[in-house]
ROVODO-725501 format. One record per residue (C-alpha): residue number from 1; residue in one letter; y negated, x, z. Coordinates in pm, 1 decimal, m for minus. Each point is the difference from the previous one (the first is absolute). Layout:
REM ROVODO-725501
<r bamar="NUM" minu="A" Y="Y" X="X" Z="Z"/>
...
//
This chain:
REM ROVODO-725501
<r bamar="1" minu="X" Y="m22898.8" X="19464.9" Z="2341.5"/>
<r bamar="2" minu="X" Y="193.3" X="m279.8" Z="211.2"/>
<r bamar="3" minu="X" Y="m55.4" X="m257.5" Z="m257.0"/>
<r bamar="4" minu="X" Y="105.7" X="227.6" Z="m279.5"/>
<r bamar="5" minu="X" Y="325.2" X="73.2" Z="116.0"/>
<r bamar="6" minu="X" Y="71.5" X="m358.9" Z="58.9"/>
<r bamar="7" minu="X" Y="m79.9" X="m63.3" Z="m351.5"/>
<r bamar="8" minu="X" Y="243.9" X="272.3" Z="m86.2"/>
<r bamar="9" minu="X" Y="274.1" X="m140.3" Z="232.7"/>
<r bamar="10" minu="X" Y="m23.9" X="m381.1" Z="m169.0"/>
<r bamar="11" minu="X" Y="m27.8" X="143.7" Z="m316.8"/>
<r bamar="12" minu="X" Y="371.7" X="201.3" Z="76.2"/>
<r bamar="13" minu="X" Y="127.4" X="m318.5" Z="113.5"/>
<r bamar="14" minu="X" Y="m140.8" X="m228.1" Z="m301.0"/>
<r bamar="15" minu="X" Y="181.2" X="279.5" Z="m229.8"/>
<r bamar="16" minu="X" Y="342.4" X="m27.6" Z="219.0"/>
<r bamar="17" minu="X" Y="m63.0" X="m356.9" Z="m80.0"/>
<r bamar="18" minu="X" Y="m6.2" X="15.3" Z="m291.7"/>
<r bamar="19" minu="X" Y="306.6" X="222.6" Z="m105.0"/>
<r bamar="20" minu="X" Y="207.3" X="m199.0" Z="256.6"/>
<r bamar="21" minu="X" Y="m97.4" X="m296.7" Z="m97.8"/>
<r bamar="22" minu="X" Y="58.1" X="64.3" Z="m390.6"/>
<r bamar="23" minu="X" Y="m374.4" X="m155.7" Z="m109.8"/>
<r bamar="24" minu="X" Y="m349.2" X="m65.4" Z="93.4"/>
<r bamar="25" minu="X" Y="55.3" X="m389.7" Z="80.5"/>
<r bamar="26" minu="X" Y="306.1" X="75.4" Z="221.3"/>
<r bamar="27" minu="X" Y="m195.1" X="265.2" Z="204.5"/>
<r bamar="28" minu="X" Y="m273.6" X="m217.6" Z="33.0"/>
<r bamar="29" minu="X" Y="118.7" X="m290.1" Z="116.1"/>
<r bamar="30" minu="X" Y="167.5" X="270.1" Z="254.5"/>
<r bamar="31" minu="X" Y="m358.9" X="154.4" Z="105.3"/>
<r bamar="32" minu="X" Y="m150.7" X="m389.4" Z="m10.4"/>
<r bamar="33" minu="X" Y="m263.3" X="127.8" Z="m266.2"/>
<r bamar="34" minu="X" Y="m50.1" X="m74.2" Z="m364.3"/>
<r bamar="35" minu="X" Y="229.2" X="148.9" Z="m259.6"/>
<r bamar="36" minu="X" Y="m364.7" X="99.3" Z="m152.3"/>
<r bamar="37" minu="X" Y="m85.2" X="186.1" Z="325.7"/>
<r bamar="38" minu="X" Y="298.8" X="179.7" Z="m52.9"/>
<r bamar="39" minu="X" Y="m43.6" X="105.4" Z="m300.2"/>
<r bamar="40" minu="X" Y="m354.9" X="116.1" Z="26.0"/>
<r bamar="41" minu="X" Y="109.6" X="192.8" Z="364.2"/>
<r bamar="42" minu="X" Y="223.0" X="164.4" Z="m220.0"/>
<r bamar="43" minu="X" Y="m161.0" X="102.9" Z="m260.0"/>
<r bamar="44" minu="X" Y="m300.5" X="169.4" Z="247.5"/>
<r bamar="45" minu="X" Y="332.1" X="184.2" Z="156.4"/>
<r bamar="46" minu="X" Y="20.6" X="162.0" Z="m353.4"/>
<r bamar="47" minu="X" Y="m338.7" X="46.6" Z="m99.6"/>
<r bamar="48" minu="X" Y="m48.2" X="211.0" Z="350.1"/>
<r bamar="49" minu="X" Y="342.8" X="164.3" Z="m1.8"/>
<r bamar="50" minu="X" Y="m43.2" X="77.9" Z="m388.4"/>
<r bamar="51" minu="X" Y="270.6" X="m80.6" Z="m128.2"/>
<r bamar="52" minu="X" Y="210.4" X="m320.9" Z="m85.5"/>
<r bamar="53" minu="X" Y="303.2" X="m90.2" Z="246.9"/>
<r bamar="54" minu="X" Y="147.0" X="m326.0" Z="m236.5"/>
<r bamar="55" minu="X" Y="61.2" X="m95.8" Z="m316.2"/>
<r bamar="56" minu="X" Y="m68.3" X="m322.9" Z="m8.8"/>
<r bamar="57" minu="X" Y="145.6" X="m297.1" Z="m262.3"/>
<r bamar="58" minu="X" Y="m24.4" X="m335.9" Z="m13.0"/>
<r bamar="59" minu="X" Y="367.2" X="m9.0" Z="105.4"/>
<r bamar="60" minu="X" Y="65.4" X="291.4" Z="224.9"/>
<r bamar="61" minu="X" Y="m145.0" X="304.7" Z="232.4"/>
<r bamar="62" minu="X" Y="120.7" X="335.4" Z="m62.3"/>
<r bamar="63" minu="X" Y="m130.5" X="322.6" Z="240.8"/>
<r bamar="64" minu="X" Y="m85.2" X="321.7" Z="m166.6"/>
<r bamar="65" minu="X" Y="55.8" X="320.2" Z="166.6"/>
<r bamar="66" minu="X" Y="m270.9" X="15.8" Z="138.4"/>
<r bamar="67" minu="X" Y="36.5" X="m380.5" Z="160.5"/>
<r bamar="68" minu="X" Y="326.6" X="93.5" Z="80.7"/>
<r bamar="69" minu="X" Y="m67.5" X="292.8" Z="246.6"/>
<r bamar="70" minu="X" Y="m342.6" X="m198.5" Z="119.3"/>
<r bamar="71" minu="X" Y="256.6" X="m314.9" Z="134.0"/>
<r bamar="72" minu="X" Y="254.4" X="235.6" Z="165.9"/>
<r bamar="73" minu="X" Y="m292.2" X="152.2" Z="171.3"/>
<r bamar="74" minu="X" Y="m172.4" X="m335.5" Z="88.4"/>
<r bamar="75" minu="X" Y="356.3" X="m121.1" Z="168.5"/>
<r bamar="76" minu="X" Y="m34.4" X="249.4" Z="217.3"/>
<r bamar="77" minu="X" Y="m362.4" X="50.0" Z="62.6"/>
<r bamar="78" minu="X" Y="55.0" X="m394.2" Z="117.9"/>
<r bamar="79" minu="X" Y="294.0" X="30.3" Z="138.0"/>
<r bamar="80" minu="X" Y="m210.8" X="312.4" Z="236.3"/>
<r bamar="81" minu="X" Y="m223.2" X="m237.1" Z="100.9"/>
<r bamar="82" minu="X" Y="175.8" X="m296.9" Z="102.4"/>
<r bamar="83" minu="X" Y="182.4" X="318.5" Z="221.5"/>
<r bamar="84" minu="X" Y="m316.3" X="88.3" Z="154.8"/>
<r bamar="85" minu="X" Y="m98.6" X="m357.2" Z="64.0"/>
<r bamar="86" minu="X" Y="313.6" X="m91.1" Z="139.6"/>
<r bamar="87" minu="X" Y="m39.5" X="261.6" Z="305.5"/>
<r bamar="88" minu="X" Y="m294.4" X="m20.5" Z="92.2"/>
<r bamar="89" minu="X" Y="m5.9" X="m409.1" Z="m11.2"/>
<r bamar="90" minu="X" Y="370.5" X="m43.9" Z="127.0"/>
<r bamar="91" minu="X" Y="202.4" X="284.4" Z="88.9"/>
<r bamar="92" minu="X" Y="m285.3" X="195.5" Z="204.7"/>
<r bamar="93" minu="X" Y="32.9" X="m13.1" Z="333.2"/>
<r bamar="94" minu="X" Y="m277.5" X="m281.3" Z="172.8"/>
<r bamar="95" minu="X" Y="m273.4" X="198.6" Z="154.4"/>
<r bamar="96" minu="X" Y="m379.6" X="m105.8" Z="115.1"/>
<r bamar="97" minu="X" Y="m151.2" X="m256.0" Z="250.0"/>
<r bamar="98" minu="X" Y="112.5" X="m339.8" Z="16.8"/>
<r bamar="99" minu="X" Y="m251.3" X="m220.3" Z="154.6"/>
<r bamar="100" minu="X" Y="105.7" X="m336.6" Z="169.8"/>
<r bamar="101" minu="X" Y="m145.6" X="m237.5" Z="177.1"/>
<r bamar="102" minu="X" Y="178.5" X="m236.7" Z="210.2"/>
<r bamar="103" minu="X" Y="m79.0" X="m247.7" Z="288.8"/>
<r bamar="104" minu="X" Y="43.8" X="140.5" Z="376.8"/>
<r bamar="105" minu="X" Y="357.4" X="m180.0" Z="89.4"/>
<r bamar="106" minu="X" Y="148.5" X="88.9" Z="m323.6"/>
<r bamar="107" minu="X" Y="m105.4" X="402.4" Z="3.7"/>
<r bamar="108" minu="X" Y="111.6" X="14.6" Z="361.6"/>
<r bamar="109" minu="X" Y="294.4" X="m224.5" Z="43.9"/>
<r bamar="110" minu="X" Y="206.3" X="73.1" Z="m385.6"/>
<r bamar="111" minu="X" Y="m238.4" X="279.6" Z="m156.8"/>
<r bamar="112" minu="X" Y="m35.9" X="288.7" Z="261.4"/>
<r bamar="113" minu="X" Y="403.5" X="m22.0" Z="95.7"/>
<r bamar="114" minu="X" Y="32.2" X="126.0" Z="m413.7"/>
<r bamar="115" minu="X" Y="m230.5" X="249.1" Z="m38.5"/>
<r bamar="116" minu="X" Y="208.3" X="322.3" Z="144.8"/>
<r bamar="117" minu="X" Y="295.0" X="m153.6" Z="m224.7"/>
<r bamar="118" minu="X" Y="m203.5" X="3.0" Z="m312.7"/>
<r bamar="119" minu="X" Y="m210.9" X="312.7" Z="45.2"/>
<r bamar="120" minu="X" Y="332.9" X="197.3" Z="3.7"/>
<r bamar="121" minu="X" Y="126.6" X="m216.3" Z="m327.5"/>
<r bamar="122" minu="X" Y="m336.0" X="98.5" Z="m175.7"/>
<r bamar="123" minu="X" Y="m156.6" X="323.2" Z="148.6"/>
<r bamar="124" minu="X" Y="m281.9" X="76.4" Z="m237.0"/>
<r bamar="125" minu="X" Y="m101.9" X="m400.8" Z="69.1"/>
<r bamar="126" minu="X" Y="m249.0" X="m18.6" Z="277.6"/>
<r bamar="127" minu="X" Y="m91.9" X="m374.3" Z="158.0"/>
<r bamar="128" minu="X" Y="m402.9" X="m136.4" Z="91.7"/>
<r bamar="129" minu="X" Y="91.0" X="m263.9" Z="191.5"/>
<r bamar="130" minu="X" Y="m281.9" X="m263.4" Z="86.5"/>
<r bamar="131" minu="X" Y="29.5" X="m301.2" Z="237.5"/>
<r bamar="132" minu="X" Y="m161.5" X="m332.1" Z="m115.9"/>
<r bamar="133" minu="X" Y="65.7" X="m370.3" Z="m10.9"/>
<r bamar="134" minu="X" Y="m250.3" X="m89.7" Z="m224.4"/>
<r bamar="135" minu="X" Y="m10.3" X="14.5" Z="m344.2"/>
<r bamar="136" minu="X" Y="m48.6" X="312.6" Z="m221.8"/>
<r bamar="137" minu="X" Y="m144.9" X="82.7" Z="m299.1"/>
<r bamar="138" minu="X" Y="270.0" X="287.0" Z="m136.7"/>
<r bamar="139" minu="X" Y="m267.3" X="120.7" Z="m265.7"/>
<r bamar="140" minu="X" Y="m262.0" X="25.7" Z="177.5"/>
<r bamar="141" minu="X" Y="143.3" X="137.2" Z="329.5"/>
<r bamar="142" minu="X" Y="232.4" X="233.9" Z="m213.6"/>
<r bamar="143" minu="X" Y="313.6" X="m173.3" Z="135.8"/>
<r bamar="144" minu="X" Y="316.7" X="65.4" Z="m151.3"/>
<r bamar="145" minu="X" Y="242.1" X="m252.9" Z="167.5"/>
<r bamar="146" minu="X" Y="m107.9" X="m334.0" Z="243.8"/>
<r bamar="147" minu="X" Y="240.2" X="m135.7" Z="203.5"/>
<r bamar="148" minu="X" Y="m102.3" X="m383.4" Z="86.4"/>
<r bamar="149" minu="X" Y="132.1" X="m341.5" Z="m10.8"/>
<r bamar="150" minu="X" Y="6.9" X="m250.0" Z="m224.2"/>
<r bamar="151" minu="X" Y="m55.9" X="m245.2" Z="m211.6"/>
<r bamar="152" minu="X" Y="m122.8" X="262.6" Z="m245.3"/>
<r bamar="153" minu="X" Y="m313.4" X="m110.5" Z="m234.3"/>
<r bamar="154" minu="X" Y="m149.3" X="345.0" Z="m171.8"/>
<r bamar="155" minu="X" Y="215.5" X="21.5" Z="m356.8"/>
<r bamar="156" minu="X" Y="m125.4" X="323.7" Z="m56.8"/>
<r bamar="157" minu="X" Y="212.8" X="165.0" Z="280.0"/>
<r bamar="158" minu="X" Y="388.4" X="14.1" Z="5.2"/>
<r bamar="159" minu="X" Y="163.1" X="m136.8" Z="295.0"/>
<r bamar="160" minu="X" Y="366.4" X="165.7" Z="125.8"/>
<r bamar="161" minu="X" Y="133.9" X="m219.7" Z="302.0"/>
<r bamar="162" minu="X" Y="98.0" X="173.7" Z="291.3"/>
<r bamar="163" minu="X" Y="100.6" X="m282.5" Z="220.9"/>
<r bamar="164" minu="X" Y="m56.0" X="m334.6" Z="191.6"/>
<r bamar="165" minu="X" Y="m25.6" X="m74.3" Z="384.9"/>
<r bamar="166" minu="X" Y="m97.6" X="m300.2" Z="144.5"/>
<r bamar="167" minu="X" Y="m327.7" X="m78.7" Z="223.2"/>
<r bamar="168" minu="X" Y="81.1" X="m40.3" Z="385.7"/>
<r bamar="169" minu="X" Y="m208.3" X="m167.5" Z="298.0"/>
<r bamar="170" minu="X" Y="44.1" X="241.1" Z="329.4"/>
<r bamar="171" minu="X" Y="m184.1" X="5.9" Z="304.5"/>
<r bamar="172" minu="X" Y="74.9" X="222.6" Z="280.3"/>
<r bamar="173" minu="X" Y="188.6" X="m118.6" Z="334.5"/>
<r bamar="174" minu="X" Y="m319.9" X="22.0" Z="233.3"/>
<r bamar="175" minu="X" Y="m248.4" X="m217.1" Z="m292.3"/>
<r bamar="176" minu="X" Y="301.2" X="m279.3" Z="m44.0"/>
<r bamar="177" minu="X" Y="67.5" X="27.1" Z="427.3"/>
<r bamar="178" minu="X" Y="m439.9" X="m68.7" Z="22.5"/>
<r bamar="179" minu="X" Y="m15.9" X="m199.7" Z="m307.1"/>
<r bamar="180" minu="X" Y="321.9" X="m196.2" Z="m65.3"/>
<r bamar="181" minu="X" Y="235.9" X="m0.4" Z="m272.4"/>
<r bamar="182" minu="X" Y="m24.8" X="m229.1" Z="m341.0"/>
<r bamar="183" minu="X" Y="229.6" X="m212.4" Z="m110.6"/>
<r bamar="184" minu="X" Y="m188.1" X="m105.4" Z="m338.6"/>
<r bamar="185" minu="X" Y="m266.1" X="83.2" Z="m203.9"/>
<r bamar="186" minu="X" Y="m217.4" X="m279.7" Z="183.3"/>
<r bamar="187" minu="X" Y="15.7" X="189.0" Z="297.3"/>
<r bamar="188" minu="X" Y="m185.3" X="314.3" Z="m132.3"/>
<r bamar="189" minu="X" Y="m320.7" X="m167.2" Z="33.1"/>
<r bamar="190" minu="X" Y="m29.1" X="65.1" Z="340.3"/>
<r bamar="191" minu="X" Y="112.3" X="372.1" Z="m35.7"/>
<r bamar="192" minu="X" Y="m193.3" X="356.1" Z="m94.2"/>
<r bamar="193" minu="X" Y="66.8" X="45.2" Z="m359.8"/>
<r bamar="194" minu="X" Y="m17.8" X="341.2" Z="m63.5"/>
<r bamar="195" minu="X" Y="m144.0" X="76.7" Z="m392.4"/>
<r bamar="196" minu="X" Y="m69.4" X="267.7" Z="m295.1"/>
<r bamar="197" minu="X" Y="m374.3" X="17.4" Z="m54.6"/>
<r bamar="198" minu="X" Y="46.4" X="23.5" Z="m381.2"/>
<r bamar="199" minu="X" Y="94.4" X="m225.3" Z="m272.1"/>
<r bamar="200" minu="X" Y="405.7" X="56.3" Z="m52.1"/>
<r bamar="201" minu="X" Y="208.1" X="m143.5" Z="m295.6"/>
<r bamar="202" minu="X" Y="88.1" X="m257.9" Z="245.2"/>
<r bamar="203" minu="X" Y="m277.5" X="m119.1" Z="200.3"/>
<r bamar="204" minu="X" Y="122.4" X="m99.2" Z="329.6"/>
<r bamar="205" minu="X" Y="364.4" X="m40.4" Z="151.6"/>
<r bamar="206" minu="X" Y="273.6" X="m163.4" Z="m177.7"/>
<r bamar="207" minu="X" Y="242.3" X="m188.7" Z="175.2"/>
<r bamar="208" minu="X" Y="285.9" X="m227.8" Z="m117.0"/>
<r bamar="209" minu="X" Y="361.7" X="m167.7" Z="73.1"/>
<r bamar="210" minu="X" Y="251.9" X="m211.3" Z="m179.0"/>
<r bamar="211" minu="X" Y="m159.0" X="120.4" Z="m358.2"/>
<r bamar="212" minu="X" Y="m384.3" X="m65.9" Z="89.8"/>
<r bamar="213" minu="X" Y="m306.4" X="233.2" Z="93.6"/>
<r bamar="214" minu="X" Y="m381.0" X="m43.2" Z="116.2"/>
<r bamar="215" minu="X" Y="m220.9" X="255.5" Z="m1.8"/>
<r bamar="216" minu="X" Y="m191.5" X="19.5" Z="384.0"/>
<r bamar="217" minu="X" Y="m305.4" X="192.4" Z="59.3"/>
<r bamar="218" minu="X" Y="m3.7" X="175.4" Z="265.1"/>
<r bamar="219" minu="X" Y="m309.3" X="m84.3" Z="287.9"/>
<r bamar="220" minu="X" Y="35.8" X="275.7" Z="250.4"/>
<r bamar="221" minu="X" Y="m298.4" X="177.7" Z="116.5"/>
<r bamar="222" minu="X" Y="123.7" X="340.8" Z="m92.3"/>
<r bamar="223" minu="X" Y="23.8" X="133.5" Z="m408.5"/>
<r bamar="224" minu="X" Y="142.3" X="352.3" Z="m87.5"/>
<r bamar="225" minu="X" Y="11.1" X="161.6" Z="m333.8"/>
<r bamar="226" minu="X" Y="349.8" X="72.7" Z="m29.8"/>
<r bamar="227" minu="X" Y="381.1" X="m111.9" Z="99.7"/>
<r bamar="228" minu="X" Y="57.6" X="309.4" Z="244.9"/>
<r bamar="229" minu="X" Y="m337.8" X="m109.6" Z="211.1"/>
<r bamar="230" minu="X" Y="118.4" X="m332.9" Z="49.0"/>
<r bamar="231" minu="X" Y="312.8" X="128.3" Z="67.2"/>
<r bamar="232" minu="X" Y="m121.6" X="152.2" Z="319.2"/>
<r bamar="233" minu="X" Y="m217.7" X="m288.2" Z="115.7"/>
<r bamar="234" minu="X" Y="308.7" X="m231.9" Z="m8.9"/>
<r bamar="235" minu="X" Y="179.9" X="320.0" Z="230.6"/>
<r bamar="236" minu="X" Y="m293.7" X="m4.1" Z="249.3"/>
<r bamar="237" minu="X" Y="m22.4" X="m391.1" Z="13.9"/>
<r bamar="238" minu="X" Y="m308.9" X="m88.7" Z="m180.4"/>
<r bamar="239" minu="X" Y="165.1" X="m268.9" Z="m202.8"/>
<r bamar="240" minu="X" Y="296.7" X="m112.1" Z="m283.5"/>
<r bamar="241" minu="X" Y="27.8" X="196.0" Z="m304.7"/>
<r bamar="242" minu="X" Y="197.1" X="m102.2" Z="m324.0"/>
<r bamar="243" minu="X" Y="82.0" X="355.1" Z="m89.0"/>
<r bamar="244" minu="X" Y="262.5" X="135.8" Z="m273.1"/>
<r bamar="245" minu="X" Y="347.2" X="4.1" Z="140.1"/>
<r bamar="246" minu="X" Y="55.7" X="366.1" Z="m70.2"/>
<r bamar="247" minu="X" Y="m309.7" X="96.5" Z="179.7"/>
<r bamar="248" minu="X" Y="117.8" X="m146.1" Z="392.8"/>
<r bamar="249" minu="X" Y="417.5" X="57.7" Z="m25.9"/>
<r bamar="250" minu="X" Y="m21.0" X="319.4" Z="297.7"/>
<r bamar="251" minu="X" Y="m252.9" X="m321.8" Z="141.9"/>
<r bamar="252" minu="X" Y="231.2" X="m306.7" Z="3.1"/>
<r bamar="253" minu="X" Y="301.9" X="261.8" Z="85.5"/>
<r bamar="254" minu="X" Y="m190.0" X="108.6" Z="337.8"/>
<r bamar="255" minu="X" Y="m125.9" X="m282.9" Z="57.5"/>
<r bamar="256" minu="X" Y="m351.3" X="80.2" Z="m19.1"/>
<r bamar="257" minu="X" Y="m103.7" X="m274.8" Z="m233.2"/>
<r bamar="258" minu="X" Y="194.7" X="m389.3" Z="21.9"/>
<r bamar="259" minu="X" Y="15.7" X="m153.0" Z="m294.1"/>
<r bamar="260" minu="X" Y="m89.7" X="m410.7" Z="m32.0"/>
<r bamar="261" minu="X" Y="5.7" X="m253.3" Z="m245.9"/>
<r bamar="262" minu="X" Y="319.9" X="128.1" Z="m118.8"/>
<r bamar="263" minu="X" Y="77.8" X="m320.1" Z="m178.6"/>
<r bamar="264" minu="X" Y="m330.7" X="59.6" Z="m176.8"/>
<r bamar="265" minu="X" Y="63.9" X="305.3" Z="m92.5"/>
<r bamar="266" minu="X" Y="149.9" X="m81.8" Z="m293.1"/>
<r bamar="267" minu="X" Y="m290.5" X="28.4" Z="m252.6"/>
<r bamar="268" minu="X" Y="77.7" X="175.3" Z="m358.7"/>
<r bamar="269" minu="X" Y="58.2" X="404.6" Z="8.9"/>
<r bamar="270" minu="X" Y="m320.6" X="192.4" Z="m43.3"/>
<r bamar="271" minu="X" Y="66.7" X="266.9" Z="m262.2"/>
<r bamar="272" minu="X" Y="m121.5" X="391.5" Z="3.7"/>
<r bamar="273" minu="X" Y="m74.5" X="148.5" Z="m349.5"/>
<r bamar="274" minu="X" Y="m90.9" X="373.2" Z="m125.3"/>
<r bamar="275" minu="X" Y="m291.5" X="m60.0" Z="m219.7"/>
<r bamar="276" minu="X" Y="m120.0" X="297.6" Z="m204.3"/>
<r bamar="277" minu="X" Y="m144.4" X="33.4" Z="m410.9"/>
<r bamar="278" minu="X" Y="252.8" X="66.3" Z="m209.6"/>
<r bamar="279" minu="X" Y="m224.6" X="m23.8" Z="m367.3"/>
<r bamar="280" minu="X" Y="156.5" X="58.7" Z="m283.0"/>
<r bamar="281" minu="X" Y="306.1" X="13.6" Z="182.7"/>
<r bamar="282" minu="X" Y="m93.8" X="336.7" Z="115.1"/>
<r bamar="283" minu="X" Y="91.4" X="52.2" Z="387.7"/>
<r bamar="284" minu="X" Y="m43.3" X="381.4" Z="151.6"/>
<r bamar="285" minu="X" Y="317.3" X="151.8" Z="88.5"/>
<r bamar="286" minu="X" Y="m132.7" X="70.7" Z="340.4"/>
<r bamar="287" minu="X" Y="m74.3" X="m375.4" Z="42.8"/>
<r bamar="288" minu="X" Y="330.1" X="m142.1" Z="m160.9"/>
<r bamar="289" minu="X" Y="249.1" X="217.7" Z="227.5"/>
<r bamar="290" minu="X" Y="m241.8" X="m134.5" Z="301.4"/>
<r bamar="291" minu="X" Y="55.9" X="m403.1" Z="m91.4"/>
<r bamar="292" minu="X" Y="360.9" X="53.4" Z="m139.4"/>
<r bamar="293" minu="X" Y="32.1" X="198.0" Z="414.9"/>
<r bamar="294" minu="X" Y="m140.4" X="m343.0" Z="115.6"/>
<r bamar="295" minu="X" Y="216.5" X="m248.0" Z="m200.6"/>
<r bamar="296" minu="X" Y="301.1" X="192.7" Z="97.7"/>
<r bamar="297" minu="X" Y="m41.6" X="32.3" Z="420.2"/>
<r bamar="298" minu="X" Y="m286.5" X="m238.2" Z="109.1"/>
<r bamar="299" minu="X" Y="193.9" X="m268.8" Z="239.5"/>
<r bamar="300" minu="X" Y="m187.6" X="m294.5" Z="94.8"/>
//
């Protein structure tokens, strides 16, 4: 039944075409199809309607009567249905689930400050948020949006940028009062290293000044899966950190993390993307409203 009233729907618009279009080659080149798949669509409109819609000449189209009242009825069938698609594509208000997943610093420090303002921009939107630093599969976990940091390699997802914040090394009073504080990268050999446990984008800590960068790995005894853990092992003196800016300003402000190697500190801005599918160019209402949110109020 489905499939037969498509047929009848691109039949109505080959027809409109046609008359429009003033001849089969016109309205084909318009439909990007054969003038002799025009031409053999219409003449199956006829043969199941009954009757005969053109005259056709060599030079010219003319409607009969019965073509006549068969177009004015087709522009508005079609002009119905582009209606009907229209709301419930565009002008529909977003409802459903949007499920994100985003890393631990990001969802607590930028995301969870957002959430009452957007639930009362989009009530019939509800949020699934999930913490994780590592990489997703959005398929295969059902994930609508990622939020992670580049450089971006997977061409089958679109990216949105949100932001960039630069990497920081902290350590807390007490650990630089036991340990001593840096004053270049040599000098973090003979300091805890505190590390994720995963592979990252960028494996290790970047630091840089006057236009150059290194990558370090870090050698500490101690590994955690995710920003906001090592976070709190830098607080309670366990070791340095190079953690997202954005993730220790309330930190640096109190005074509960110092930071060092400032000079180094100068490595290129990580970036945070939304990644989600967008195929065919097809995004979910519910899911557009949520990145377009992001774009507009994330602060890094």
């Amino acid at each position: 039944m489905a499939g037969s009233e498509i047929n009848r729907f691109a039949e109505m618009e080959t027809f409109v075409a046609v008359v429009e279009c003033g001849g089969l080659s016109a309205a084909a080149r318009l439909r990007q199809v054969t003038p002799s798949s025009v031409s053999k669509l219409l003449a199956r409109l006829e043969a199941r309607l009954g009757v005969r819609l053109l005259n056709r000449s060599t030079r010219q189209l003319q409607l009969t009567a019965e073509g006549r009242g068969f177009y004015e009825n087709s522009v508005r069938l079609l002009a119905d249905l582009r209606e009907v698609e229209g709301e419930a594509s565009s002008a529909r208000a977003p409802v459903g689930r949007v499920r994100v997943n985003t890393s631990a610093s990001f969802g607590l420090h930028v995301l969870a400050p957002l959430v009452a303002e957007f639930l009362q921009l989009y009530p019939q939107v509800s949020l699934d948020l999930v913490h994780s630093d590592a990489l997703v599969d959005l398929l295969g976990e059902q994930t609508d949006v990622a939020i992670r940091t580049g450089p971006l390699a997977d061409s089958q997802l679109i990216a949105r940028k949100l932001g960039e914040t630069r990497g920081v090394v902290v350590g807390s009073p007490a650990y630089l009062a036991r340990c001593g504080v840096p004053q270049t990268p040599e000098d973090l050999a003979a300091h805890h290293l505190l590390g994720f446990d995963y592979a990252r984008a960028v494996p290790g800590w970047r630091l840089g000044a006057a236009g150059e960068s290194q990558l370090l790995q870090p050698n500490g005894r101690v590994q955690a899966s995710d920003g906001e853990a090592l976070r709190h092992l830098a607080l309670h003196g366990a070791g340095l950190a190079q953690l997202a800016a954005f993730t220790i300003a309330d930190d640096l402000d109190s005074g509960r993390l110092v930071p060092v190697l400032e000079a180094f500190n100068q490595a290129p801005l990580e970036s945070f993307y939304a990644l989600y599918v967008g195929q065919g160019g097809h995004v979910p209402s519910r899911v557009r409203v949520f990145i377009d949110f992001l774009a507009q109020r994330v602060r890094l």
